[in-house]
C-alpha positions as CSV (number, residue, x, y, z in Angstrom):
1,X,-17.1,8.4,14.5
2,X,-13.8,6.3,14.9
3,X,-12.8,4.5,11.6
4,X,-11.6,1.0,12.5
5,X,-9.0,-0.3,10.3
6,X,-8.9,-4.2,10.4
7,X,-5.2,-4.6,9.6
8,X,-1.8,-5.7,10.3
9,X,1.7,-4.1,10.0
10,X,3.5,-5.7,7.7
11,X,0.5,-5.2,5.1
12,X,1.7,-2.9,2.4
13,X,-2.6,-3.0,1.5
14,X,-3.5,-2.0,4.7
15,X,-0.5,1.0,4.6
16,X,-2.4,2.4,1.5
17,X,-5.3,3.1,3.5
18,X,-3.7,4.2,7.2
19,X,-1.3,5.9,5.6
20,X,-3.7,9.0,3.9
21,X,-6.2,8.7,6.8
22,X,-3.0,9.7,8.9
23,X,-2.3,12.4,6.7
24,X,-5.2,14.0,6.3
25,X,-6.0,13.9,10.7
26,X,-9.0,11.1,9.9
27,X,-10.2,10.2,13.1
28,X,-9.1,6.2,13.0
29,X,-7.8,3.4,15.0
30,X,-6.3,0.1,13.9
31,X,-7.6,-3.5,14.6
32,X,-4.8,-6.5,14.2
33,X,-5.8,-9.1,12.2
34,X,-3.6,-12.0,13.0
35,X,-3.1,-12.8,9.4
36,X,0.3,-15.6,10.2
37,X,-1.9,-16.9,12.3
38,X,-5.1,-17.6,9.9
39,X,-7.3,-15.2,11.4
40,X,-8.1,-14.3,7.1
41,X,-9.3,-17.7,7.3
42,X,-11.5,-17.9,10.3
43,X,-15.7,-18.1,9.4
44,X,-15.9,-14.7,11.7
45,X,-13.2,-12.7,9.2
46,X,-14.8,-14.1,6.8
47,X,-18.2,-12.7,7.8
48,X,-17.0,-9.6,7.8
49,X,-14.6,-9.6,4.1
50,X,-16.1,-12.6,2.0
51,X,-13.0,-12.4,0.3
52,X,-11.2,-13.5,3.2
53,X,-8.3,-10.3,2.9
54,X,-7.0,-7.6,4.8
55,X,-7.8,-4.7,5.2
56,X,-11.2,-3.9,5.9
57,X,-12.4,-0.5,6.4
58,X,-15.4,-0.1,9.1
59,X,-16.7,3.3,9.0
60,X,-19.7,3.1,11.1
61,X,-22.3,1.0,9.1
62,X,-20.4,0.8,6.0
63,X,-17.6,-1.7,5.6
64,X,-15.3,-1.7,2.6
65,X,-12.9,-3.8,1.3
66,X,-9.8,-3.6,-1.2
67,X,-7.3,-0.6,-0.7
68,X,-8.2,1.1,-3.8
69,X,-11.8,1.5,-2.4
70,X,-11.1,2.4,0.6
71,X,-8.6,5.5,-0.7
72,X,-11.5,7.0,-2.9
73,X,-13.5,6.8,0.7
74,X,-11.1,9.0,1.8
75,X,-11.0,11.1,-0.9
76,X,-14.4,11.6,-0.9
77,X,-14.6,12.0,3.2
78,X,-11.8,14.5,3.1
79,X,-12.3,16.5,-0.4
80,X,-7.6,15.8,0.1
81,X,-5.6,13.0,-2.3
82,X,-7.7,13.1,-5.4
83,X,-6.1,15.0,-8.0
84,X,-6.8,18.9,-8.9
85,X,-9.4,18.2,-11.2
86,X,-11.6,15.3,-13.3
87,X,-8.5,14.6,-15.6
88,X,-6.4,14.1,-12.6
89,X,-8.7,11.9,-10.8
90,X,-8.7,9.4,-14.3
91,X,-5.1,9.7,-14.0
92,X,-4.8,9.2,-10.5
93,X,-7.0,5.9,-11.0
94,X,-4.8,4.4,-13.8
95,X,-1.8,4.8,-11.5
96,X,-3.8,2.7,-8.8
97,X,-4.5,0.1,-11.3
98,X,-1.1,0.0,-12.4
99,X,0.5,-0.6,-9.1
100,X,-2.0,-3.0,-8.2
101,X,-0.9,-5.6,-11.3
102,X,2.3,-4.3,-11.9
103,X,3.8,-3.1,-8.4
104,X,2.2,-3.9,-5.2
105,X,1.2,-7.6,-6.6
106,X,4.5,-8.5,-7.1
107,X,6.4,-7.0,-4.5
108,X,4.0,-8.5,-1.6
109,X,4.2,-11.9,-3.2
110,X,8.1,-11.2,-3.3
111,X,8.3,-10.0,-0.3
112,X,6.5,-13.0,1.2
113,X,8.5,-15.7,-0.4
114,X,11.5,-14.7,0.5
115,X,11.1,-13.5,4.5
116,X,7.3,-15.3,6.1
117,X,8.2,-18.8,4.6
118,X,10.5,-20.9,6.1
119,X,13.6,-20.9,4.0
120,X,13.4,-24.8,2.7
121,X,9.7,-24.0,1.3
122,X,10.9,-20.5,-0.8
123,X,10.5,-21.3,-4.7
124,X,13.5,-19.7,-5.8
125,X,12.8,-20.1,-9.5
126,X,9.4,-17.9,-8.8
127,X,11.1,-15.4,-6.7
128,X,13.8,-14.4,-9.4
129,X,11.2,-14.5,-12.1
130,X,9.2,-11.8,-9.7
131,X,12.0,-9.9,-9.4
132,X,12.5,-9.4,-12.9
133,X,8.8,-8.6,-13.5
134,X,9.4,-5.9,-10.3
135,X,12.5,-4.5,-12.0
136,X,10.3,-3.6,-15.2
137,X,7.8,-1.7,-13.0
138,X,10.7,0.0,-11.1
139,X,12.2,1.0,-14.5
140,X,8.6,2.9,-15.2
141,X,8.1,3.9,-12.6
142,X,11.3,5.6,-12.0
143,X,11.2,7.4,-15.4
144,X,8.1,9.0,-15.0
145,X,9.2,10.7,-11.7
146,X,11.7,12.3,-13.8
147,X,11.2,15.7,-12.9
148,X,8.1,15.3,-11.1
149,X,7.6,15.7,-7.2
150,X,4.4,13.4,-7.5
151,X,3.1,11.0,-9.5
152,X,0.1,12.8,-10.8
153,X,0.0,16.6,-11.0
154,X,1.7,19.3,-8.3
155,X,0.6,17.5,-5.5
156,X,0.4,14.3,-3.2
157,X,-2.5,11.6,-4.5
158,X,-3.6,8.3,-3.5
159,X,-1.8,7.0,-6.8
160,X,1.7,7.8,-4.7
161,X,0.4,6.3,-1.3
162,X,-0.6,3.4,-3.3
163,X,2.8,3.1,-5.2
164,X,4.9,3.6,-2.2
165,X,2.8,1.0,0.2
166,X,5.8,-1.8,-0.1
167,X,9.0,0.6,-0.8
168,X,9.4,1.5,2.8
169,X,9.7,-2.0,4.0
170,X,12.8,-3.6,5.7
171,X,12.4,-6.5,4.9
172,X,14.2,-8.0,1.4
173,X,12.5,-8.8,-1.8
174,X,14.6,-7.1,-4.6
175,X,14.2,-3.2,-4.4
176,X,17.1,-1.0,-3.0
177,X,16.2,2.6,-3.1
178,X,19.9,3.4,-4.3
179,X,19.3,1.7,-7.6
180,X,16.5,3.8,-8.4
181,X,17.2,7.9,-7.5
182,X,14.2,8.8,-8.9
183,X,12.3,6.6,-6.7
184,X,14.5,7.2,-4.2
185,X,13.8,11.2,-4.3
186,X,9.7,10.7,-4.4
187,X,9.8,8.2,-1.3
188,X,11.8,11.0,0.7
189,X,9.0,13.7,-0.7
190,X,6.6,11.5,1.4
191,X,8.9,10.9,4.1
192,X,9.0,14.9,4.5
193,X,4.9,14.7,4.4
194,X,3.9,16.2,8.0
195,X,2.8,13.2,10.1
196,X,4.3,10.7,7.8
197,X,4.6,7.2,9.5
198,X,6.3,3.9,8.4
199,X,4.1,0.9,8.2
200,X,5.4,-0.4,11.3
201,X,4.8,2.9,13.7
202,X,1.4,3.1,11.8
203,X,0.0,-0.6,12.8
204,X,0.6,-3.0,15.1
205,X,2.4,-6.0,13.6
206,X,1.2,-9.5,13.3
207,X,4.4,-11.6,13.0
């Protein structure tokens, strides 16, 4: 059965999930969600994600919602991305959490404030103090792939699709890959990955 991916492009959440089902040959297809235009909003999204986010993950009768979930799906559905043993798994998950407060929070906010608003409603003030807070969680994260190929252990894990999801973007919002050569070197390891997308060749965009 055909996993449908309720998504949009420019989602660095949605990229965590379609970017490992891609990988791994899961048989999936994606579904725009017309999230600039409120469809997040709308009483029929919202029957299907109470929260009223994207993505949602509809693998026949089972829907899930937030990346992190989905990517242990996958894990699970494929036996690929979930660390080598029970110790890497734990650490695996506390990468995922980190990147979800520390990483992924900040740069999507970031990265929205500063390229989907119009320009006379973006809060500078907020978007420098983001910046700083993303500088600190390059800084770790840049030191701990000193020497390392991957985040966790001697192979590829959800923790690095879920740390790259905003790092491939185009679009402006404080991260140059030059500044950051460790970074830089582990976002060119998953470039090299067979069958590696960007976001925007992976899902159809919504703006």
């Amino acid at each position: 059965m055909v996993i449908e991916l309720h998504c949009f492009g420019e989602s660095g959440n949605a990229y965590k999930a379609a970017l490992p089902m891609e990988l791994a040959g899961v048989e999936w297809r994606p579904v725009l969600v017309d999230f600039f235009n409120g469809a997040t909003r709308s009483e029929e999204f919202r029957r299907l994600n109470v929260m009223g986010e994207a993505p949602v993950m509809v693998d026949g009768d089972l829907i899930l919602t937030q990346s992190g979930v989905m990517q242990q799906h996958i894990v699970e559905k494929t036996g690929r991305f979930g660390g080598a043993d029970v110790a890497e798994a734990r650490e695996v998950l506390r990468w995922q959490f980190w990147d979800n407060h520390k990483l992924s929070a900040q740069a999507g906010s970031t990265r929205f404030l500063m390229n989907f608003l119009p320009e006379e409603k973006r809060p500078q003030p907020v978007i420098e103090f983001m910046q700083g807070r993303l500088r600190a969680a390059y800084k770790v994260l840049d030191s701990h792939l000193t020497g390392r190929d991957w985040i966790v252990g001697r192979d590829v894990t959800v923790a690095d699709f879920s740390c790259c999801s905003y790092l491939f973007y185009p679009e402006p919002f404080g991260f140059d890959r030059a500044d950051w050569p460790e970074i830089d070197r582990w976002l060119g390891n998953i470039q090299s990955l067979p069958g590696w997308k960007h976001p925007y060749d992976l899902m159809p965009r919504g703006a």
